[in-house]
N, C-alpha and C positions, 0 to 999 in steps of 0.2 A: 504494500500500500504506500502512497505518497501524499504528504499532508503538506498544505501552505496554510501555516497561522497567520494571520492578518491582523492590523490593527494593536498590537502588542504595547500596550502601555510602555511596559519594560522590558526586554531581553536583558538577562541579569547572567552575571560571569561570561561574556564573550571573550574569546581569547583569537589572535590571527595567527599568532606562533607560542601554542601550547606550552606551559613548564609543566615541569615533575612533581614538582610544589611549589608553597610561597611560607618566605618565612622572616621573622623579625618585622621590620614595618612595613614590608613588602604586604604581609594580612593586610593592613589597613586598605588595599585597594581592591577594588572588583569592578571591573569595567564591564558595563551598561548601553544601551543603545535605545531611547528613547523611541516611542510610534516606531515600531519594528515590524521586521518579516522574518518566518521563519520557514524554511521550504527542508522537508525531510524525503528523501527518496532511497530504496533498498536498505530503510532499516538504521542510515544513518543521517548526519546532517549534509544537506549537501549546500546549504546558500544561506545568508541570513543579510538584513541591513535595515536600513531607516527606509519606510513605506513611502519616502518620495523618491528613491532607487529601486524600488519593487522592479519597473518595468525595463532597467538594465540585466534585471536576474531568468527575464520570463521565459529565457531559453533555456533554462532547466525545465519549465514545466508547458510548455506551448507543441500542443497536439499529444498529451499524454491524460490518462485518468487521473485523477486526485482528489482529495476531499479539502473541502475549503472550512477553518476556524476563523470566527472572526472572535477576537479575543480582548474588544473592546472595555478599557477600563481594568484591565486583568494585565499579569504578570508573568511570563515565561520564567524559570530557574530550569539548572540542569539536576537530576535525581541526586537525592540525596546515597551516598555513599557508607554503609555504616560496617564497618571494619572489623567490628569483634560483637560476639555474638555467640550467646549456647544456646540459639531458640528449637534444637531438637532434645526436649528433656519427655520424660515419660509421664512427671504429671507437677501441679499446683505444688508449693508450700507455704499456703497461708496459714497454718498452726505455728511455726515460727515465726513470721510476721508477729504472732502474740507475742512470743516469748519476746521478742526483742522489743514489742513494745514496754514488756514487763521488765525489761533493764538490763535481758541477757547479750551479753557480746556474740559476734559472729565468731570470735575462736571457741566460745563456751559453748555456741548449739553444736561448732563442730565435733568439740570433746565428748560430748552427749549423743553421738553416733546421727546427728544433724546434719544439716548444711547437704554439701556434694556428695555424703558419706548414704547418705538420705536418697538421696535422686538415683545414685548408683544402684542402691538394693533394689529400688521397683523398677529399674533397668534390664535389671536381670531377666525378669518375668514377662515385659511387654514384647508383643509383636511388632516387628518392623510395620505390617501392615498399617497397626494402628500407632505407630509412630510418623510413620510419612503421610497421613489424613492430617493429626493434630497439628502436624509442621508445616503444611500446604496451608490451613487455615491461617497461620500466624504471619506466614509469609505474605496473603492473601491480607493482611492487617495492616501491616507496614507497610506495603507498596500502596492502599489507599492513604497513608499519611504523608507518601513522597519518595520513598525510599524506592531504588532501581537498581543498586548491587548490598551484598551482603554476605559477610564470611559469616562461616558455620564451624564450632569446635565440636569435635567429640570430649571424652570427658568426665562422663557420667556411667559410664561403663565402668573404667577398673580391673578386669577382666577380661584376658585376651577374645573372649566371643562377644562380651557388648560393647567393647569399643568398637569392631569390627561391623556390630551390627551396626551404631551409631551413623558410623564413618557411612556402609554400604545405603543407610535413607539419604544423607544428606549428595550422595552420586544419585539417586534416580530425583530428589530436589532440584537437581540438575537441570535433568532430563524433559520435567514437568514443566519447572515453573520457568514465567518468563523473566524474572528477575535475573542477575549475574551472579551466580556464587562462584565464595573460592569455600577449600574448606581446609579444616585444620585436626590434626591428631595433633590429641592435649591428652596423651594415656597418662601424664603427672598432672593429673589435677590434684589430685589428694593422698596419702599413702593409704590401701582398704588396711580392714581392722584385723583381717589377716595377719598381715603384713606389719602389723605392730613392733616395734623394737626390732626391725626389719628393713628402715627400707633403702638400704644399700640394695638389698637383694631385688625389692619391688623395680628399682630402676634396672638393676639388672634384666626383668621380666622385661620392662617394655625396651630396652634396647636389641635384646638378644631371641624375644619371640615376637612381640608384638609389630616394632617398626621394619621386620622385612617382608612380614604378611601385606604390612599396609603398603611398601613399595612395589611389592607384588602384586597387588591388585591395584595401582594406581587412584588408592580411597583419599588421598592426602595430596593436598597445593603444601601446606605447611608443616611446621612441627612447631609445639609450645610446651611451654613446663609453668608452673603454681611455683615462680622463684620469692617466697615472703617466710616470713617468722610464721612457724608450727608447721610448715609447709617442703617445700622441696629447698637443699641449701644450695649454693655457689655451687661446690662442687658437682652437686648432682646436675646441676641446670648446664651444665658444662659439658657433662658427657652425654647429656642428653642434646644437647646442638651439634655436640661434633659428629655424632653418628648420623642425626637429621641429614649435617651435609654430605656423608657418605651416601646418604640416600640420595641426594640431591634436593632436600627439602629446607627451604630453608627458614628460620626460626620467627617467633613471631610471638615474644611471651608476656608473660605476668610478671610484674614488677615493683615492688615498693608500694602494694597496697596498704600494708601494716604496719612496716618498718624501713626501716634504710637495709635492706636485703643484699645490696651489693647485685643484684639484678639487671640493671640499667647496666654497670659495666660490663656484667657478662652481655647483656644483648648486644653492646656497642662492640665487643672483642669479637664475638660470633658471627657480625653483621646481620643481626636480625632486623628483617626487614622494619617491626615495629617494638616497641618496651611499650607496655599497657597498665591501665589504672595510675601510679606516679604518686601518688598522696604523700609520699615521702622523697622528693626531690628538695637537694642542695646544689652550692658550689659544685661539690665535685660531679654530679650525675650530670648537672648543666655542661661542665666541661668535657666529660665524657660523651654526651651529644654533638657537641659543636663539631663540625665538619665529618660527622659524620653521614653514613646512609639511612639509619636509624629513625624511624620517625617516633616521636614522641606523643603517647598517644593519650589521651583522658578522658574517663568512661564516668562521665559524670550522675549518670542515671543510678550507679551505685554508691557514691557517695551521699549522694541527696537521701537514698532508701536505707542506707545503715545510720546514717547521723555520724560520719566523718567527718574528720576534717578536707577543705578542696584543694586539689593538688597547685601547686602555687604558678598556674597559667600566664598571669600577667608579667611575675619573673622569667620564665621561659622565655616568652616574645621578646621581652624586654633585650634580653642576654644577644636577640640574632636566632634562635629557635623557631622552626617551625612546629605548631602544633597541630595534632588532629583532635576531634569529639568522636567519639561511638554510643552507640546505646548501651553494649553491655546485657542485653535481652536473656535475662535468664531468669527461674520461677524460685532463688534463694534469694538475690539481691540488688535487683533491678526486672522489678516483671515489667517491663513496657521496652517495644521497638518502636516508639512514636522521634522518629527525630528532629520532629518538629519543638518537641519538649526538650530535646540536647540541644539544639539551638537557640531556644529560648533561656535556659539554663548559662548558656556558654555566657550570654550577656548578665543573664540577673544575678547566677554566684561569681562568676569566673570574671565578671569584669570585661569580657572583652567585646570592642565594637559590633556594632553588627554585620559589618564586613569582615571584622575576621573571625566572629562566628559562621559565614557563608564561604569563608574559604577551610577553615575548622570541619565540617561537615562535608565539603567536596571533594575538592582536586587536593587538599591532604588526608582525607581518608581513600581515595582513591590511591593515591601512590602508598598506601598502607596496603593495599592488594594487590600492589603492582597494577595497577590498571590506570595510570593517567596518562597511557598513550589513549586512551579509549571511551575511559569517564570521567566528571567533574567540573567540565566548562563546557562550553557551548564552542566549538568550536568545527569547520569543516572535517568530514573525515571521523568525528569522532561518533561513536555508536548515538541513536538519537532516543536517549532516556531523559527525559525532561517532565515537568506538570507543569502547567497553568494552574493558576492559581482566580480564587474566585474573586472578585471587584474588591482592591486593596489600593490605601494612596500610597505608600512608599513602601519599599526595601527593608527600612524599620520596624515598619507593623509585623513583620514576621515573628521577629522573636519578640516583640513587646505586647503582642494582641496572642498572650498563649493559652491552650487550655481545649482550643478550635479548633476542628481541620479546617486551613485554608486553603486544600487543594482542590480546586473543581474537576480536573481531566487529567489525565497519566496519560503517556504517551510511552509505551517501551519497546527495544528494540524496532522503533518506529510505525509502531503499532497500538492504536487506541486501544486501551485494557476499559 
């Protein structure tokens, strides 16, 4: 199908020579093109400009089918990007929701056979079937709030057959949905209760059975580890990326949720593509960033849902850093893929503009998947995942009018969903 939006209040992140990302003050810009055109054909973008140059463009679409938007008073954005994500879990934990409203910490529910220890057991017993329905729906959730790619960890398994199962929904998610996934083997999420006083050897399991079944079936874009206090330590997170890169997978982890974990350096020594969560960034993790490949990433949906503290965003930019937002979409510590609400967020805790909440959420969560040859601005050539959005006056009201969907139309893989 080929669609010409018309009438475009805003065309919002245009780029004419694409980056990788954008970082330090460079966020504060997002370049825009006022009464715009947007002309998509096979799927990608093929034309765009100010609707008084419409009819220098008309030879991409003169003598061809097409569907006309007029998008009068509405806003063009390119699909939100959201980078890190467990939204394939087996079921709810709103019983801990209580508990922590009753004043228990997230390492206490874990000590209490809670948390990811929790989602693993009834992991065990679900069917893929009814795991790949529940995750279609969710996916089905977040792509009406904006979102157009999205990584998927396993995780919740623990066990060489339910990570595998994990992994094998999130390849036919693939298959189904039209959104873009990558996806991730996270077999260290947690050490199982097995594995107690053990888990030199647990890493041993996912290095030496788990990670070559998963290269052998091509289940894994990534590889991740739970590198925090009570969690997986330095060392393990270390031998767990070197073997990733054996596999050819390369790492994409948990970082300094809890503590100053030494995480972030391992990510940065390892080259992992992203270090995730951050709540404990300093000097030196900031240093260990800088000219790095490494994206810096903040999942703020889980801060806000445990009563954390927020990773310290504004120093990061501030430093020359680029950052990303994720959702973090999982049923312990962030039940919401709404990224609408991480953008809004990005401004109301984290402080930061609303443009570089809009580059936070795009073309740097995008190059968190490797995908900003392809996602995150508006750009010719690149895949055509975009919404319109429903009759808004500025760029502003996105994150400061939150709570709303203000998307009217999804448009993915150049096709109206």
């Amino acid at each position: 199908m080929s669609v010409l939006i018309e009438n475009i209040k805003k065309l919002v992140q245009v780029e004419k020579t694409p980056a990788k990302f954008v970082a330090g003050d460079d966020m504060t810009r997002v370049q825009s093109i006022d009464d715009a055109y947007l002309f998509i054909e096979d799927g990608k973008i093929a034309a765009f400009g100010k609707m008084s140059e419409v009819s220098d463009s008309s030879f991409f679409w003169d003598g061809k089918e097409f569907e006309v938007i007029d998008a009068t008073g509405k806003m063009v954005f390119p699909s939100f990007v959201d980078s890190h994500t467990h939204l394939v879990y087996p079921a709810s934990r709103e019983i801990e929701y209580v508990d922590k409203i009753k004043g228990l910490s997230y390492e206490e529910i874990a000590k209490r056979g809670g948390g990811i220890l929790n989602s693993a057991k009834k992991m065990q017993s679900i069917s893929e079937e009814v795991l790949l329905s529940d995750a279609l729906k969710r996916l089905d959730e977040i792509a009406a709030h904006g979102t157009g790619a999205v990584e998927i960890k396993s995780g919740y398994g623990l066990t060489f057959d339910s990570e595998l199962k994990m992994l094998r929904v999130i390849k036919k998610l693939k298959q189904l949905s039209p959104l873009t996934i990558k996806s991730t083997f996270l077999g260290a999420h947690a050490v199982p209760v097995e594995f107690k006083g053990r888990q030199s050897e647990y890493v041993d399991l996912v290095i030496n059975e788990m990670l070559p079944q998963v290269a052998l079936e091509g289940l894994a874009d990534y590889i991740d580890v739970f590198c925090d206090k009570g969690f997986f330590t330095v060392e393990d997170t270390e031998r767990i990326l070197a073997a990733g890169l054996q596999f050819g997978l390369q790492g994409k982890i948990h970082a300094n949720e809890l503590d100053f974990s030494g995480g972030v350096q391992a990510g940065v020594k390892y080259n992992a593509l992203s270090v995730d969560h951050l709540e404990f960034v300093g000097e030196a993790e900031i240093e260990a960033l800088k000219n790095s490949g490494t994206m810096p990433t903040i999942l703020p949906g889980a801060a806000f849902f445990l009563g954390m503290r927020y990773a310290p965003a504004r120093q990061m930019i501030d430093a020359g850093l680029p950052v990303a937002m994720a959702s973090d979409f999982n049923p312990g510590s962030s039940p919401s893929g709404n990224m609408q609400f991480i953008l809004s967020m990005a401004s109301i805790a984290y402080k930061l503009l609303p443009e570089e909440a809009i580059n936070a959420t795009t073309i740097n969560t995008a190059y968190a998947m490797d995908l900003s040859d392809q996602l995150g601005s508006i750009a010719v050539g690149k895949k055509a995942n975009v919404f319109i959005t429903k009759e808004i006056p500025t760029i502003e009201y996105m994150p400061y009018y939150y709570g709303v969907n203000k998307v009217d139309t999804i448009i993915l893989n150049g096709e109206i969903i």
